[in-house]
PDB file of N, H, CA, C and O in Angstrom:
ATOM      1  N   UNK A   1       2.667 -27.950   2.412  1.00  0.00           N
ATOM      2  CA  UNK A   1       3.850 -27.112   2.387  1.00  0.00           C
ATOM      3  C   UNK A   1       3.447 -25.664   2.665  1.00  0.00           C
ATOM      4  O   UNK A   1       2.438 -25.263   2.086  1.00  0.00           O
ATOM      5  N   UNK A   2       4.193 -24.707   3.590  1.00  0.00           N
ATOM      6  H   UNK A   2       5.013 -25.032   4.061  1.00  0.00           H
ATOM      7  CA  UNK A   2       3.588 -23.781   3.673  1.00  0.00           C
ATOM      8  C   UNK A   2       4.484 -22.751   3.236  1.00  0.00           C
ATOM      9  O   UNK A   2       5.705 -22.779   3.385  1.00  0.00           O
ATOM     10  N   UNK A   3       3.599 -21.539   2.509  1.00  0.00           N
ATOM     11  H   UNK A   3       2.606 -21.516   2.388  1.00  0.00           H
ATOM     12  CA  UNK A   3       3.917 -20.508   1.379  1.00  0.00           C
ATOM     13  C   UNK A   3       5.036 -20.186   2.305  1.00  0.00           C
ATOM     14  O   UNK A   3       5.147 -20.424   3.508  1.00  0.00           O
ATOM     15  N   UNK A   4       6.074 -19.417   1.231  1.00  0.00           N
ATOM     16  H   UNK A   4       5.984 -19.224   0.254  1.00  0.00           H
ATOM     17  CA  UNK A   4       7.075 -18.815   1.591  1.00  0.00           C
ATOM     18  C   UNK A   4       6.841 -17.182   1.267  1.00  0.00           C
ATOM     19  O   UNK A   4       6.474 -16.792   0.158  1.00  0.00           O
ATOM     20  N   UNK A   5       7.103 -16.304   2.378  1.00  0.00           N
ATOM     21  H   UNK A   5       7.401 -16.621   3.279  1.00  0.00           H
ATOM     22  CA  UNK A   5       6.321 -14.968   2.445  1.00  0.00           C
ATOM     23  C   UNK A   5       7.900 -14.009   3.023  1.00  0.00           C
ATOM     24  O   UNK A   5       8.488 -14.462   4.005  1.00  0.00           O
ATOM     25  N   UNK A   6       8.346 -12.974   2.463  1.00  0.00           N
ATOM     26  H   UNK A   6       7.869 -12.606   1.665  1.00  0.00           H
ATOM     27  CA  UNK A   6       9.193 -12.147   2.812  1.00  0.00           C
ATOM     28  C   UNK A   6       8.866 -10.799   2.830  1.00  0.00           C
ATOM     29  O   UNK A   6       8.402 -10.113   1.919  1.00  0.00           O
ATOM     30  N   UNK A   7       9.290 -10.356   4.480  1.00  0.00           N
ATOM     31  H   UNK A   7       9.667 -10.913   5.220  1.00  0.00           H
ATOM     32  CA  UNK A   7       8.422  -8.491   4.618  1.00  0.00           C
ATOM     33  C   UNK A   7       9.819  -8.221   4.355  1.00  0.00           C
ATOM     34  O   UNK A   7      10.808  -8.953   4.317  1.00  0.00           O
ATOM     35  N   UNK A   8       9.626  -6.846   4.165  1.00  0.00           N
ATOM     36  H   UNK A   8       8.823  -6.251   4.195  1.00  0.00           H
ATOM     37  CA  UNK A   8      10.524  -6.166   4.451  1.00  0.00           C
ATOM     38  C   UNK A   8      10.376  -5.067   5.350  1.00  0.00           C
ATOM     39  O   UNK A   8       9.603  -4.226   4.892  1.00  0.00           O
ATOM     40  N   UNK A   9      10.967  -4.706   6.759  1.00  0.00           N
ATOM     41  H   UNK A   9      11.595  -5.389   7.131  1.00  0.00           H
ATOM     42  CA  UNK A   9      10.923  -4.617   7.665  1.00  0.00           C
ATOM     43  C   UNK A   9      10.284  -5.603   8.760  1.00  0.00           C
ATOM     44  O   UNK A   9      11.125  -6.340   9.276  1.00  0.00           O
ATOM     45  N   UNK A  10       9.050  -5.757   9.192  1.00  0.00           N
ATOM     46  H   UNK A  10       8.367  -5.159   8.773  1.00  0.00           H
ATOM     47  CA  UNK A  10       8.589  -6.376  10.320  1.00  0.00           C
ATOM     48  C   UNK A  10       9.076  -6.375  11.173  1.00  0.00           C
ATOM     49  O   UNK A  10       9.124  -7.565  11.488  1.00  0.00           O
ATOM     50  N   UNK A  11       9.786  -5.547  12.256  1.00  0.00           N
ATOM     51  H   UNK A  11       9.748  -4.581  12.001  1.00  0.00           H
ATOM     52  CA  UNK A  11      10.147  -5.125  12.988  1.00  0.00           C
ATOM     53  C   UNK A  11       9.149  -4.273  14.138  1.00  0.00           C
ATOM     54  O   UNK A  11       9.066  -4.585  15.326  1.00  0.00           O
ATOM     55  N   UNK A  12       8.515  -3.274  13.562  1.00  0.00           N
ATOM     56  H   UNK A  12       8.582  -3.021  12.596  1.00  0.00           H
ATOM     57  CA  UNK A  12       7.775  -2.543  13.990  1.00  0.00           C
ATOM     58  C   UNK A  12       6.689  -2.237  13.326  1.00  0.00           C
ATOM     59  O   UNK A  12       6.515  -2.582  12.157  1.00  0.00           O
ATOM     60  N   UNK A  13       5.555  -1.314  14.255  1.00  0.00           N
ATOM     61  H   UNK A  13       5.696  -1.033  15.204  1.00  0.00           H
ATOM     62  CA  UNK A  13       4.552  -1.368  14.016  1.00  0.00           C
ATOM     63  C   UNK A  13       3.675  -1.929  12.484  1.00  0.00           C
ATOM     64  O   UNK A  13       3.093  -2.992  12.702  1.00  0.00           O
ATOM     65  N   UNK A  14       3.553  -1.584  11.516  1.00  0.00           N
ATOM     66  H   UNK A  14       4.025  -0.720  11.339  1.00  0.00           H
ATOM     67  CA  UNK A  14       2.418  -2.792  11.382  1.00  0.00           C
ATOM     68  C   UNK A  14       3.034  -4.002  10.520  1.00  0.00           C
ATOM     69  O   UNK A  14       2.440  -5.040  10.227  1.00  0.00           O
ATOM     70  N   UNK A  15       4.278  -3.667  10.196  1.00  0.00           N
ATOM     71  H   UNK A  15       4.759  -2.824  10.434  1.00  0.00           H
ATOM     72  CA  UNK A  15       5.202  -5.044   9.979  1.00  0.00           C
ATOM     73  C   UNK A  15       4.730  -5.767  10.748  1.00  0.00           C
ATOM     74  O   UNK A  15       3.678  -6.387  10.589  1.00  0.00           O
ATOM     75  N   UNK A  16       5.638  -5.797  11.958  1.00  0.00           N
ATOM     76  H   UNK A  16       6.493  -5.293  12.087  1.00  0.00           H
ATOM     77  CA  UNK A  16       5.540  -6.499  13.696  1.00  0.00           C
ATOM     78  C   UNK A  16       4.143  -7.139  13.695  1.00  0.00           C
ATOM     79  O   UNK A  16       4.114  -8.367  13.774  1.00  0.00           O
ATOM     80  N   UNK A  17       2.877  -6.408  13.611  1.00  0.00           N
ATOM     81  H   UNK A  17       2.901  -5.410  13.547  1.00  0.00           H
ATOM     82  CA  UNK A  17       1.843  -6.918  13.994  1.00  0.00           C
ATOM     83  C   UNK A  17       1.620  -8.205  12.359  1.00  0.00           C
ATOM     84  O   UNK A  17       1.388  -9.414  12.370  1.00  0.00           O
ATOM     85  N   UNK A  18       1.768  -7.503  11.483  1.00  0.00           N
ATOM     86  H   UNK A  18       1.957  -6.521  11.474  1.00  0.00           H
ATOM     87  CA  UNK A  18       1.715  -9.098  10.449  1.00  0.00           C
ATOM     88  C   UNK A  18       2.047  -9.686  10.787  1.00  0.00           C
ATOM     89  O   UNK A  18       1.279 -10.424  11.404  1.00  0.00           O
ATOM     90  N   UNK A  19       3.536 -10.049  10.789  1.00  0.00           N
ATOM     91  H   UNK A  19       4.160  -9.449  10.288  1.00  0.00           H
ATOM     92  CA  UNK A  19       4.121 -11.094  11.515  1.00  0.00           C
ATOM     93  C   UNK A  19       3.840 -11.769  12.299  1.00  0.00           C
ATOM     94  O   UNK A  19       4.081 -12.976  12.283  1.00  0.00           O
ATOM     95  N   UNK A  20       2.996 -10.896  13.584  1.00  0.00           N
ATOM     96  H   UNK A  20       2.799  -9.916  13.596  1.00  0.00           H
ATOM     97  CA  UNK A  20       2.376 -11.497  14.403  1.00  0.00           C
ATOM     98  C   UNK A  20       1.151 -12.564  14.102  1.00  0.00           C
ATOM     99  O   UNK A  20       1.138 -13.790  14.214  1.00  0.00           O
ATOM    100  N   UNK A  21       0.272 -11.769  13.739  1.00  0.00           N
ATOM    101  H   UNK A  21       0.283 -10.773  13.648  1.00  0.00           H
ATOM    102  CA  UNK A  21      -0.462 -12.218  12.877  1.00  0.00           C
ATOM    103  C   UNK A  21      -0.285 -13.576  12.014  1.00  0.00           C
ATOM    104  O   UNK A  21      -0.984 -14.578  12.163  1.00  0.00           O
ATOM    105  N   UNK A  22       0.748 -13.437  11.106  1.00  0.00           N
ATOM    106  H   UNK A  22       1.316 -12.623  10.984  1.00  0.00           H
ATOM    107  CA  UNK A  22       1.020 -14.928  10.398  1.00  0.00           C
ATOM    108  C   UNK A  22       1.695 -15.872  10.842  1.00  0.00           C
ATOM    109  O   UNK A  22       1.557 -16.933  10.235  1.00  0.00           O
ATOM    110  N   UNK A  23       2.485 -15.858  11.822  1.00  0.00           N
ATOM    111  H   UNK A  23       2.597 -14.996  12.316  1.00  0.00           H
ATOM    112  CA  UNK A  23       3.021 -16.647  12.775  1.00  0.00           C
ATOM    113  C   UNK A  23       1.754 -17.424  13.756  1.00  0.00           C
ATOM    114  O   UNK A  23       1.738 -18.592  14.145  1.00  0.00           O
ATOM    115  N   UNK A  24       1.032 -16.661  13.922  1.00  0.00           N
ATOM    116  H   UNK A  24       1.045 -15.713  13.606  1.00  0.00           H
ATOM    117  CA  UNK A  24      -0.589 -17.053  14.671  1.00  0.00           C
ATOM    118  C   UNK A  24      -1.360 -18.770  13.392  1.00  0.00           C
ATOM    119  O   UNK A  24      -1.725 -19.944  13.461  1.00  0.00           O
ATOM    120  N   UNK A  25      -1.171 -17.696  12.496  1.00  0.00           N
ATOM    121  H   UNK A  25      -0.874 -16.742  12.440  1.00  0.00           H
ATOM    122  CA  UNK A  25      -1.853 -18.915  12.092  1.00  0.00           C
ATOM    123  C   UNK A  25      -1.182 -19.977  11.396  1.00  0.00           C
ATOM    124  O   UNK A  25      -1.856 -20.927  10.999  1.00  0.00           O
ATOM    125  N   UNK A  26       0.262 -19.937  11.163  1.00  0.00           N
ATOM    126  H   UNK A  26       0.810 -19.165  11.487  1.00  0.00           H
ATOM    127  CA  UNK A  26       0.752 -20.971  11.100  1.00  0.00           C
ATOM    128  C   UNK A  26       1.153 -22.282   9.792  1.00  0.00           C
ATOM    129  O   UNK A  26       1.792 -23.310   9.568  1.00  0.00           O
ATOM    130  N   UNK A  27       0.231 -21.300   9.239  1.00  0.00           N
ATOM    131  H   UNK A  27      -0.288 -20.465   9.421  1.00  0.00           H
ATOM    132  CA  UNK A  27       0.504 -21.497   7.307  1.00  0.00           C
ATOM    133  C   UNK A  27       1.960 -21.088   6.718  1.00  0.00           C
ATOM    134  O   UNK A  27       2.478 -21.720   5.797  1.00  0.00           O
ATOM    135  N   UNK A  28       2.521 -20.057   7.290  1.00  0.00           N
ATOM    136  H   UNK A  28       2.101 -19.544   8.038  1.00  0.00           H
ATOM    137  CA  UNK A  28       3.842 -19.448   6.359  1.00  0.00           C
ATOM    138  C   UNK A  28       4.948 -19.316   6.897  1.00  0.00           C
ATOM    139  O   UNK A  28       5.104 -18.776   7.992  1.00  0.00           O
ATOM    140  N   UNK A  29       6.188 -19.965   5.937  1.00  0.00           N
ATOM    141  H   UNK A  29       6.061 -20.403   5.047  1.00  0.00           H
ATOM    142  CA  UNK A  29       7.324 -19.662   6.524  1.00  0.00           C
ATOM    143  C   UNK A  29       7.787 -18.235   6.121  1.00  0.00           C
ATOM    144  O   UNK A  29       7.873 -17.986   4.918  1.00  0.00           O
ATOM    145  N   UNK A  30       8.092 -17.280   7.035  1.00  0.00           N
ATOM    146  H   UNK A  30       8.022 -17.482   8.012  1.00  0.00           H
ATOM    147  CA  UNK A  30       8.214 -16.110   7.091  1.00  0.00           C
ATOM    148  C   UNK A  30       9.736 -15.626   7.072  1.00  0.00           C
ATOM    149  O   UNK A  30      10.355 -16.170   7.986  1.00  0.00           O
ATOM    150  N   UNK A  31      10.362 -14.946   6.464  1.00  0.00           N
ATOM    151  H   UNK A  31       9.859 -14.503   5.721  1.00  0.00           H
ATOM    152  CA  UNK A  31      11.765 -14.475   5.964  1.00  0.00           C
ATOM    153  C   UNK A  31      11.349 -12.924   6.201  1.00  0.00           C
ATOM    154  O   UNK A  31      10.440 -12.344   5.607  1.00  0.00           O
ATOM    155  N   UNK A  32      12.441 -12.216   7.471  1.00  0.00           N
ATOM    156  H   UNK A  32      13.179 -12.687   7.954  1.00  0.00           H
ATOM    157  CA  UNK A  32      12.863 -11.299   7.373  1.00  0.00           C
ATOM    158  C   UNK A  32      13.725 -10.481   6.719  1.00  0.00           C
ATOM    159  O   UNK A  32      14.883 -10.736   7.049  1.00  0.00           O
ATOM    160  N   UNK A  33      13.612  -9.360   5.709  1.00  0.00           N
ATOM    161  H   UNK A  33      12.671  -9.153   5.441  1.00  0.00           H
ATOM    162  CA  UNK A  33      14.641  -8.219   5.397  1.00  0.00           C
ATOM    163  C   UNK A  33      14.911  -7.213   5.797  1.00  0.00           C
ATOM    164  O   UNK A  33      14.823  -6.416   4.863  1.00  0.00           O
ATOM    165  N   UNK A  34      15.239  -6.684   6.772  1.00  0.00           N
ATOM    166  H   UNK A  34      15.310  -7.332   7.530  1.00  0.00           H
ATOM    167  CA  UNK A  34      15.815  -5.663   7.453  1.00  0.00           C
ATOM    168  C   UNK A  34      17.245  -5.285   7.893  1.00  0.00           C
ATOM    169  O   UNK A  34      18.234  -5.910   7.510  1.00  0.00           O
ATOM    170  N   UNK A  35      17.272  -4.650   8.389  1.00  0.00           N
ATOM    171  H   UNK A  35      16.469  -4.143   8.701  1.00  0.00           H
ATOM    172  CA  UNK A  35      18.716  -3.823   8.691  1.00  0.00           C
ATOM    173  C   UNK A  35      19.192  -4.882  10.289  1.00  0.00           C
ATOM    174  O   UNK A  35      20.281  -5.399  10.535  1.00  0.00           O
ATOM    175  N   UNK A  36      18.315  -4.895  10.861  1.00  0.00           N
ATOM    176  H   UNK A  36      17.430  -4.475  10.661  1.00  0.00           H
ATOM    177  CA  UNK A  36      18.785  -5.720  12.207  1.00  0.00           C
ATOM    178  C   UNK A  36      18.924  -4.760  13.284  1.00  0.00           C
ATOM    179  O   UNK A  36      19.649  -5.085  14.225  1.00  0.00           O
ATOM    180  N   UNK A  37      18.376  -3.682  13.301  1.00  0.00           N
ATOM    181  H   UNK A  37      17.787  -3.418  12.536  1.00  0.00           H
ATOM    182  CA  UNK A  37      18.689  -2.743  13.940  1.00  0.00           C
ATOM    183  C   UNK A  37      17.483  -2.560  15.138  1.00  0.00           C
ATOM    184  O   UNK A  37      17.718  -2.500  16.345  1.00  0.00           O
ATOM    185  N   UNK A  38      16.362  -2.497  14.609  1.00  0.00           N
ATOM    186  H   UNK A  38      16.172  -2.546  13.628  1.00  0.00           H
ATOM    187  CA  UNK A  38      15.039  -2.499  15.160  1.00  0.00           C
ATOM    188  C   UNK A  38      14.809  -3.437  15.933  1.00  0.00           C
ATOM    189  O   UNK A  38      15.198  -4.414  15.292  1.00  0.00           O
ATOM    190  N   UNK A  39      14.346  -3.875  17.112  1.00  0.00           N
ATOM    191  H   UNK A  39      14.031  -3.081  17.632  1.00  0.00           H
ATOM    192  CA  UNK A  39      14.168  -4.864  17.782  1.00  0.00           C
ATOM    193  C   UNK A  39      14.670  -6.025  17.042  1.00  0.00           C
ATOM    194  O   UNK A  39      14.020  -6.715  16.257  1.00  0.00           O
ATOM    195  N   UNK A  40      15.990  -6.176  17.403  1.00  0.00           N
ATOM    196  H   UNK A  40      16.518  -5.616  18.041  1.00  0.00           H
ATOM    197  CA  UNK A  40      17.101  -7.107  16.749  1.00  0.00           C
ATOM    198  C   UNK A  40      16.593  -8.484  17.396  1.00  0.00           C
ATOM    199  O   UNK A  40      16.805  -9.415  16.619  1.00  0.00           O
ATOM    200  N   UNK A  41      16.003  -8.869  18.553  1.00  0.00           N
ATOM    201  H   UNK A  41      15.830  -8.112  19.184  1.00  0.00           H
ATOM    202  CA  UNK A  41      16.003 -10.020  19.277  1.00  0.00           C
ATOM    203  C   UNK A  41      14.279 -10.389  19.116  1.00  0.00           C
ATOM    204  O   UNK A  41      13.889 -11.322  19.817  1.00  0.00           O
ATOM    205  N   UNK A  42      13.215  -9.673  18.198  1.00  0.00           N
ATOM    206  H   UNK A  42      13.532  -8.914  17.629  1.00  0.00           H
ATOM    207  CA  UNK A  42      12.440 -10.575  18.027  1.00  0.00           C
ATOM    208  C   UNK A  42      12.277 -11.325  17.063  1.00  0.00           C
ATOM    209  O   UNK A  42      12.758 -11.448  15.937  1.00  0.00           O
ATOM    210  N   UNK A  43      11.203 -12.016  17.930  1.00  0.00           N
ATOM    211  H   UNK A  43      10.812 -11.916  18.845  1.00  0.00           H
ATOM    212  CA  UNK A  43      10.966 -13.500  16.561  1.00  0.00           C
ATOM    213  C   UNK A  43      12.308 -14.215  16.308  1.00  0.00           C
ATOM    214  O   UNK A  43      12.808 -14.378  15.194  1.00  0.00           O
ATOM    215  N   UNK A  44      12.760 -14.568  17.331  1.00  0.00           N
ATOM    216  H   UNK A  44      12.354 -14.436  18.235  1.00  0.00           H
ATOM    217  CA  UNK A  44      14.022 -15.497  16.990  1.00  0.00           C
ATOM    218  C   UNK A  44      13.974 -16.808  16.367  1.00  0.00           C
ATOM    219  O   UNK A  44      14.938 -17.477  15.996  1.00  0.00           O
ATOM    220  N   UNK A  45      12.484 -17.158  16.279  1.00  0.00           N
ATOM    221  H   UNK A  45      11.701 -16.615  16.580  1.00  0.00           H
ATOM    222  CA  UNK A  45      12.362 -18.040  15.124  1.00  0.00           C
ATOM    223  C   UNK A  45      12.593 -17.935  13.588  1.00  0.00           C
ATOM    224  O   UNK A  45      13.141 -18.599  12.708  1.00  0.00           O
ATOM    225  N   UNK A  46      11.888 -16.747  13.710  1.00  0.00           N
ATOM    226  H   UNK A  46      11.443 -16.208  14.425  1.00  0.00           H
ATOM    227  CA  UNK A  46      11.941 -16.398  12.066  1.00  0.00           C
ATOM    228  C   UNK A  46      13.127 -16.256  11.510  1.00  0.00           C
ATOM    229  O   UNK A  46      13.951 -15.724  12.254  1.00  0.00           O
ATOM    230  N   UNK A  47      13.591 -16.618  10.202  1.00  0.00           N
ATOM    231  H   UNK A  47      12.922 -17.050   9.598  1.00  0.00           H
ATOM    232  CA  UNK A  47      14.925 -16.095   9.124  1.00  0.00           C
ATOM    233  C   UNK A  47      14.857 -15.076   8.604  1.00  0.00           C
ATOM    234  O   UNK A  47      13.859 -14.507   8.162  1.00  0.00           O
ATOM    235  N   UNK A  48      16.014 -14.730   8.612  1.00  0.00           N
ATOM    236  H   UNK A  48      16.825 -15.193   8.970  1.00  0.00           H
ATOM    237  CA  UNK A  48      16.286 -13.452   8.828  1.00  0.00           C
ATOM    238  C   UNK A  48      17.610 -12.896   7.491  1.00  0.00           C
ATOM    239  O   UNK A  48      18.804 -13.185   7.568  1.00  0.00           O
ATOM    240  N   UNK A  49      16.943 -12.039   6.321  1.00  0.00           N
ATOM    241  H   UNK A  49      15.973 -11.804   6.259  1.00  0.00           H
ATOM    242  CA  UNK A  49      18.553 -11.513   6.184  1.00  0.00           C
ATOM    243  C   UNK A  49      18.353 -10.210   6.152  1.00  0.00           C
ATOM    244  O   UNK A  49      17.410  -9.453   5.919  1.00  0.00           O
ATOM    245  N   UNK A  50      19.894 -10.097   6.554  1.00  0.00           N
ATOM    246  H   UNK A  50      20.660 -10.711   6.744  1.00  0.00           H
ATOM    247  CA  UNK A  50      20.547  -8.871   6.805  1.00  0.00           C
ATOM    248  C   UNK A  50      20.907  -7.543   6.273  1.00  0.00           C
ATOM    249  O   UNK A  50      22.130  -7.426   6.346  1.00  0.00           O
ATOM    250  N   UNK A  51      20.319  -6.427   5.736  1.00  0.00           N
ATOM    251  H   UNK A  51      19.325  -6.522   5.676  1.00  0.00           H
ATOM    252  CA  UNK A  51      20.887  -5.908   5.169  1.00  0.00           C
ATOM    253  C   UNK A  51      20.147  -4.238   4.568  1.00  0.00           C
ATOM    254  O   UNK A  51      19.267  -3.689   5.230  1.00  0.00           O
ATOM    255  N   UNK A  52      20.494  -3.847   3.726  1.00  0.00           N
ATOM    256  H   UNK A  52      21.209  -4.293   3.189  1.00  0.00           H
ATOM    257  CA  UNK A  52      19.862  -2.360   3.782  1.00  0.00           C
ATOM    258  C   UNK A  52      19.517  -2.356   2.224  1.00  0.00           C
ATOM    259  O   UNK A  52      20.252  -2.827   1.357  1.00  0.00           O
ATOM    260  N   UNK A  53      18.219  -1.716   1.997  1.00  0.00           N
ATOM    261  H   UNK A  53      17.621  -1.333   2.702  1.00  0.00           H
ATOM    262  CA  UNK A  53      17.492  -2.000   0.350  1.00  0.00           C
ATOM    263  C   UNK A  53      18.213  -0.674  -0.319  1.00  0.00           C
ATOM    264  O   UNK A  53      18.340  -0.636  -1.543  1.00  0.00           O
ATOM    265  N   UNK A  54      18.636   0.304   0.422  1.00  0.00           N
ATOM    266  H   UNK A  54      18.533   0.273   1.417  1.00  0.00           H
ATOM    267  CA  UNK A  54      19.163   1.061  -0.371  1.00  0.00           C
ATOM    268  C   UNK A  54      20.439   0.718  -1.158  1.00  0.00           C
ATOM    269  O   UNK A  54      20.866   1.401  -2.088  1.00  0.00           O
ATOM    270  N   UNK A  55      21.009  -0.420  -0.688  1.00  0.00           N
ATOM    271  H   UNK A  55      20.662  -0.975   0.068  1.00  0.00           H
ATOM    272  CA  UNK A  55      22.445  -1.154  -1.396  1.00  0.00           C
ATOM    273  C   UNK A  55      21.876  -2.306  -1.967  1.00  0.00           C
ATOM    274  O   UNK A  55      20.803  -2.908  -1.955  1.00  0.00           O
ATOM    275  N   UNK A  56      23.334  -2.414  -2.624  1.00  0.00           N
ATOM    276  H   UNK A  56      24.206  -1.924  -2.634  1.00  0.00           H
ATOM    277  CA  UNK A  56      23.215  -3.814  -3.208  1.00  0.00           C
ATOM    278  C   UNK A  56      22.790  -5.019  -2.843  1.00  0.00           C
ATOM    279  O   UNK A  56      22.512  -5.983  -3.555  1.00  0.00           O
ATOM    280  N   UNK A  57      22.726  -4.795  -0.598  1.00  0.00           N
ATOM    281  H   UNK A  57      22.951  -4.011  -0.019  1.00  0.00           H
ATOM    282  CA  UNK A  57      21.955  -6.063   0.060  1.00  0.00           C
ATOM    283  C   UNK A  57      20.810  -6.203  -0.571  1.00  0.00           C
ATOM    284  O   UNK A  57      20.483  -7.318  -0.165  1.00  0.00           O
ATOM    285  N   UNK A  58      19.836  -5.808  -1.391  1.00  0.00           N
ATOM    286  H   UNK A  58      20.102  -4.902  -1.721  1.00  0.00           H
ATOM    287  CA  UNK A  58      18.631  -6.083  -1.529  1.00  0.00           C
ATOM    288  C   UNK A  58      18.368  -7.156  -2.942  1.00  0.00           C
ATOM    289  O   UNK A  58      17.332  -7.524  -3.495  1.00  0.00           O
ATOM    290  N   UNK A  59      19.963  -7.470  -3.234  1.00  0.00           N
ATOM    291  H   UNK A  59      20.805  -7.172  -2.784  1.00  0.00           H
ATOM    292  CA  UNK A  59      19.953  -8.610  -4.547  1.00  0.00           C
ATOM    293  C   UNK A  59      19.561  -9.656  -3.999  1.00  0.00           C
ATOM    294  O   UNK A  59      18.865 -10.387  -4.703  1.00  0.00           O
ATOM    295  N   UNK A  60      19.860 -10.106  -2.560  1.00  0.00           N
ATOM    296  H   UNK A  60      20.425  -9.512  -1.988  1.00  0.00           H
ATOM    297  CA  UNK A  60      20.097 -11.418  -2.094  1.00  0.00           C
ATOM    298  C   UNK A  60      18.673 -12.113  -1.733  1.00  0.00           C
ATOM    299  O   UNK A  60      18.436 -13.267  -1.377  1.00  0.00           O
ATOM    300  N   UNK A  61      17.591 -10.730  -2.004  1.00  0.00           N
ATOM    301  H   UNK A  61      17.784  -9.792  -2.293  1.00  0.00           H
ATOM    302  CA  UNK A  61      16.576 -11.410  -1.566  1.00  0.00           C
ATOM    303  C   UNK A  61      15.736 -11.909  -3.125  1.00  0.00           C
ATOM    304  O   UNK A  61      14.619 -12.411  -3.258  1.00  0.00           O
ATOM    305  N   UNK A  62      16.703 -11.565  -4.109  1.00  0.00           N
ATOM    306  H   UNK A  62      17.609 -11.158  -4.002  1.00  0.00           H
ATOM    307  CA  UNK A  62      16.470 -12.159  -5.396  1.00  0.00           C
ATOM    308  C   UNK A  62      16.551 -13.962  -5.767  1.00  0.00           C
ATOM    309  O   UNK A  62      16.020 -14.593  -6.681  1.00  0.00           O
ATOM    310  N   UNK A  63      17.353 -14.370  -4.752  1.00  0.00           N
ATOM    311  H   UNK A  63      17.783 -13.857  -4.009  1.00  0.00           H
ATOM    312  CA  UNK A  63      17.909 -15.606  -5.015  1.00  0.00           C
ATOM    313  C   UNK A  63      17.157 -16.647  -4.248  1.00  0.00           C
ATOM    314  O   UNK A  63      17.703 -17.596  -3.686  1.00  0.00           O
ATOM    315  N   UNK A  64      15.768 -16.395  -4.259  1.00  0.00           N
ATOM    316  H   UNK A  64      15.324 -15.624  -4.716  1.00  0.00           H
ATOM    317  CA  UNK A  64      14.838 -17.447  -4.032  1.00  0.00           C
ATOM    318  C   UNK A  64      13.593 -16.536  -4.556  1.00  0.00           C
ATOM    319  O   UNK A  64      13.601 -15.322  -4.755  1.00  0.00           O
ATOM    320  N   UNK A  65      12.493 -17.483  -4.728  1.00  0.00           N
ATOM    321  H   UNK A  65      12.487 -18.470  -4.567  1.00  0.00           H
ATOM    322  CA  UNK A  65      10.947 -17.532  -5.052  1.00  0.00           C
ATOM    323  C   UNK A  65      10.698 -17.097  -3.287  1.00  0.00           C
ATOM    324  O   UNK A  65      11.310 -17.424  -2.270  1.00  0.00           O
ATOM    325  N   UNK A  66       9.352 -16.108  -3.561  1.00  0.00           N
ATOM    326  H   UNK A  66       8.854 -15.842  -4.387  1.00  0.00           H
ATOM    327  CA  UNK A  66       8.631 -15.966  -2.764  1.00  0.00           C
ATOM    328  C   UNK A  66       7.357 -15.674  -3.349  1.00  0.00           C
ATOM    329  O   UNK A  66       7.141 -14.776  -4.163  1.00  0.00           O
ATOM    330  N   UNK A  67       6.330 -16.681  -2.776  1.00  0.00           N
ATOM    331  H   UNK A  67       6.506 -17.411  -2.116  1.00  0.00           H
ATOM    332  CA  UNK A  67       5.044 -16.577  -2.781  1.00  0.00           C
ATOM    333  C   UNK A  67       4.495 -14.992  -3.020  1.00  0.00           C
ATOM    334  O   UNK A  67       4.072 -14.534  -4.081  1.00  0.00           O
ATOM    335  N   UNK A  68       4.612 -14.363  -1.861  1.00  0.00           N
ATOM    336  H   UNK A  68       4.956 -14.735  -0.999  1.00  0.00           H
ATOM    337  CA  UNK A  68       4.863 -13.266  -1.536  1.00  0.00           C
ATOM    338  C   UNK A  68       6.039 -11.864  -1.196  1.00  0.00           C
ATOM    339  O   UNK A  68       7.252 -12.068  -1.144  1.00  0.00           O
ATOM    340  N   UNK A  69       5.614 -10.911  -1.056  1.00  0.00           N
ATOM    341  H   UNK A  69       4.629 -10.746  -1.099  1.00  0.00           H
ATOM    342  CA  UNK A  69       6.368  -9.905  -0.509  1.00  0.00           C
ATOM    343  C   UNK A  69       6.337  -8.707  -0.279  1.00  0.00           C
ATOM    344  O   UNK A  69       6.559  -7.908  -1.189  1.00  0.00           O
ATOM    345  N   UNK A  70       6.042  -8.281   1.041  1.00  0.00           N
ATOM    346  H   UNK A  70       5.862  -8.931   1.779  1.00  0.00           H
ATOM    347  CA  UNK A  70       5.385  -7.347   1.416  1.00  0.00           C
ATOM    348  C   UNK A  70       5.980  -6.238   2.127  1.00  0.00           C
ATOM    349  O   UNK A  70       6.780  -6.528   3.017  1.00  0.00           O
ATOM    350  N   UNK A  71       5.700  -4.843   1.861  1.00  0.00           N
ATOM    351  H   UNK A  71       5.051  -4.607   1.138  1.00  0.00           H
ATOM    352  CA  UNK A  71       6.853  -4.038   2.121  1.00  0.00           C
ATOM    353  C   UNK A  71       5.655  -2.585   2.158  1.00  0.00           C
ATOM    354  O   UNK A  71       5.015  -2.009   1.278  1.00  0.00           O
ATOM    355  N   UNK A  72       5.782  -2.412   3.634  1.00  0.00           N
ATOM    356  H   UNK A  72       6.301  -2.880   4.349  1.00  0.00           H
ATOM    357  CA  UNK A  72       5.131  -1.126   4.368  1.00  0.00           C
ATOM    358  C   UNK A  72       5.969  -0.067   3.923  1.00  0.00           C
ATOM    359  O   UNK A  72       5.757   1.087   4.297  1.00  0.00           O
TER     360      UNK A  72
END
């Protein structure tokens, strides 16, 4: 089963390159938190939610376990 890992951003620079990075090797399912604003069309594999940490969007990433969570 592979770890469940959530950035917040990964969008750009060294988000982007983790991502890159862990997508490479293929161990983790990877969950985006960002705004959607930033290169909105990569990694169209990855899941994705929506939303801004300065609001209340940032409860929703309460409502699961993550292994991890990593935030540049």
């Amino acid at each position: 089963m592979k770890k469940e890992i959530l950035i917040l951003g990964g969008s750009q620079f060294m988000g982007r390159m983790l991502v890159e990075q862990l997508l490479a090797e293929g161990k983790y399912e990877i969950t985006l938190f960002n705004r959607g604003k930033t290169n909105p069309d990569l990694f169209p594999d990855v899941k994705r939610i929506i939303g801004d940490r300065e609001t209340e969007d940032s409860r929703r990433i309460l409502r699961k376990w993550w292994e991890a969570i990593i935030d540049f």
